[in-house]
C-alpha positions in Angstrom: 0.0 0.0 0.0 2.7 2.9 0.8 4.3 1.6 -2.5 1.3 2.1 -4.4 0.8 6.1 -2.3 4.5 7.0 -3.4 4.2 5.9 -6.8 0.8 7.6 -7.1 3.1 11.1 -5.9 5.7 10.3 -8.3 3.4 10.2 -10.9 1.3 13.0 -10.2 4.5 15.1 -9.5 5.7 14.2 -12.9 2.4 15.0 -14.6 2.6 18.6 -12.9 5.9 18.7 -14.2 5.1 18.1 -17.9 2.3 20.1 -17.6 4.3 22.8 -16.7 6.7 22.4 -19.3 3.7 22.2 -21.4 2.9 25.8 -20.6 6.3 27.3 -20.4 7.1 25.5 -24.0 3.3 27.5 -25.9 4.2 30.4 -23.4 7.8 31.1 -25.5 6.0 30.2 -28.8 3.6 33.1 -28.5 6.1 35.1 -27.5 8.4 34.1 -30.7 5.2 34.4 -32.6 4.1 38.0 -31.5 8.0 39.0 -32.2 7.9 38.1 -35.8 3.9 39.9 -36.0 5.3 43.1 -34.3 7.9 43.0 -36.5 5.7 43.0 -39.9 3.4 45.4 -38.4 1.1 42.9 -37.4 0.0 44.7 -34.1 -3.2 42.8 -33.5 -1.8 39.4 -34.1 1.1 40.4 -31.7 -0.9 41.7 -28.9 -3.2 38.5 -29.4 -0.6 36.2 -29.1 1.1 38.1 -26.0 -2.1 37.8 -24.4 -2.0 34.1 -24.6 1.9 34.0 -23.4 0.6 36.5 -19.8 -2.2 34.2 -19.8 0.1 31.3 -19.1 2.2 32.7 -17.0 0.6 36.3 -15.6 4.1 37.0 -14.0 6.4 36.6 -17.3 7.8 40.0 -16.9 9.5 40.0 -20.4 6.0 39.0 -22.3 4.4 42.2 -19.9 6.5 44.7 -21.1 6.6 43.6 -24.8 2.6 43.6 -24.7 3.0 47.6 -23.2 5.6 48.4 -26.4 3.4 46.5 -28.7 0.1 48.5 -26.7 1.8 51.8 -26.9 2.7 51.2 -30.6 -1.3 50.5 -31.6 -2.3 53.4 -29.1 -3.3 51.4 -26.4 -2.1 53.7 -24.4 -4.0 53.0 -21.0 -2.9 49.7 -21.1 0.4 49.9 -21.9 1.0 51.8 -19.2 -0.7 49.7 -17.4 1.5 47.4 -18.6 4.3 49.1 -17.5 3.6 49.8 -14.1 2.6 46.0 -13.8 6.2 45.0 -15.0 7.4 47.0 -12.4 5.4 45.5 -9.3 7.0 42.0 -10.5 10.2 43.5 -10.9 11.4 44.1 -14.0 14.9 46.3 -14.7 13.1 49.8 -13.1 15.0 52.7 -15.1 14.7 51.4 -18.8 10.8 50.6 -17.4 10.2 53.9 -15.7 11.5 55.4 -19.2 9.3 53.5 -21.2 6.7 54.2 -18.8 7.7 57.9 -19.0 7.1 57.5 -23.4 3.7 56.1 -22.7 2.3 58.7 -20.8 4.2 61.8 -22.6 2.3 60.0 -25.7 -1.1 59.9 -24.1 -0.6 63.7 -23.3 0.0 63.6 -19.5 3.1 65.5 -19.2 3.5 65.8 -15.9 3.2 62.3 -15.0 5.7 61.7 -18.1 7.9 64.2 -16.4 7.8 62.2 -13.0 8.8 59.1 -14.5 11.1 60.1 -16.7 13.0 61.8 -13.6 12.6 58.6 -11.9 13.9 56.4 -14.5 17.1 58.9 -14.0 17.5 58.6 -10.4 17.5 55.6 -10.7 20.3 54.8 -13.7 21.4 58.2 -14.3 23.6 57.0 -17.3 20.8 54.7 -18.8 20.1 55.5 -22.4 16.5 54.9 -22.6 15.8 57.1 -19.2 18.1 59.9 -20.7 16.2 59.9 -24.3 12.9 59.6 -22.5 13.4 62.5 -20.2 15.3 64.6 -23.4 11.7 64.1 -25.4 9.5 65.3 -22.2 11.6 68.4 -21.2 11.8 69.8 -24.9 7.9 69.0 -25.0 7.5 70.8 -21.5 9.4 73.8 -22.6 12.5 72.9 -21.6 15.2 72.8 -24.1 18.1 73.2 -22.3 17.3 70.3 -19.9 16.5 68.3 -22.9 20.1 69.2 -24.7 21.9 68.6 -21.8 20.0 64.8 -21.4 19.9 64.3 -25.5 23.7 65.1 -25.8 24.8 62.4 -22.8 22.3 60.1 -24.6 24.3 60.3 -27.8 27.6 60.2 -25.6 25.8 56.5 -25.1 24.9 56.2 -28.5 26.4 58.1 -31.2 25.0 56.3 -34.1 21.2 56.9 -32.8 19.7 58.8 -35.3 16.4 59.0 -33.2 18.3 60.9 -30.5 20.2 62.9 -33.2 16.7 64.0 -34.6 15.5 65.2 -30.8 18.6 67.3 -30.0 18.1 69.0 -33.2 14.4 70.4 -32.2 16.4 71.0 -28.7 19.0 73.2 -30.6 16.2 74.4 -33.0 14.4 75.5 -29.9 17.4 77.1 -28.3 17.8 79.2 -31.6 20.5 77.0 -32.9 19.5 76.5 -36.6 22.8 75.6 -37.9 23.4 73.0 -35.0 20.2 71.8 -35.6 20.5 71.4 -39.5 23.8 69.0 -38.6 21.6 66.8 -36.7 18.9 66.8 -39.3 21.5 65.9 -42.2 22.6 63.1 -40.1 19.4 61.6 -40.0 
């Protein structure tokens, strides 16, 4: 009889356990799948199959915050920042987050929340690209472009060949009254 109980555990134990590799194995095929749909533009195909991959594992911080970029892209903007702020409660990396974070909410028009995660991303990693691009974008949309240089030129200190910072710290100069500064990012893009 107690052979018959432990080999009963053993195999329920080992069905759990290929039922969980079961999940984690669809889990990384949606998310393989959304990355090629994103990646053709398919944005509803994407955020379907992310759906599936959070619904297999609702604490798959990766899957999360690829469902807020892939939201934020298709103007979900609510959720992705829900998204967002729900990567954050499990933990995922906080300044690149709080940047992205920062993005969604500039986008959706709430500046000052945008401005208060943006700063936070920086406190945080004060030399992370993403948090210094994010809060460049916010202060020249907030009216202030010589925050925004100063953030947009240690950005490209990061990341020279980024022409998507290039492009921002020419409206800074533009903004500043720097035309001719500005023209030499705009060429460079």
């Amino acid at each position: 009889r107690a052979l018959r109980a432990g080999c009963d555990a053993f195999l329920l134990c080992h069905e759990e356990d290929l039922q969980l590799r079961a999940a984690e194995a669809l889990r990384r095929a949606a998310e393989a799948a959304s990355a090629v749909r994103a990646r053709i533009g398919d944005l509803a195909g994407a955020r379907s199959d992310l759906d599936r991959a959070i619904e297999l594992d609702p604490r798959h911080v990766p899957a999360i915050l690829e469902r807020a970029r892939v939201r934020a892209r298709s103007g979900d903007l609510v959720g992705s920042t829900e998204d967002f702020r729900r990567a954050l409660e499990l933990g995922a990396d906080p300044a690149p987050t709080w940047a992205d974070l920062s993005l969604a909410l500039f986008q959706s028009g709430d500046m000052t929340e945008a401005k208060a995660a943006a700063d936070r991303a920086i406190d945080l990693d004060g030399s992370n690209l993403r948090a210094l691009e994010a809060r460049g974008i916010v202060r020249l949309a907030t009216g202030d472009p010589r925050g925004a240089l100063d953030d947009l030129d240690r950005a490209l200190g990061l990341d020279p060949a980024s022409l998507a910072i290039r492009y921002q710290r020419g409206k800074a100069r533009q903004a500043l009254g720097r035309p001719k500064l500005a023209e030499e990012d705009y060429t460079a893009v």
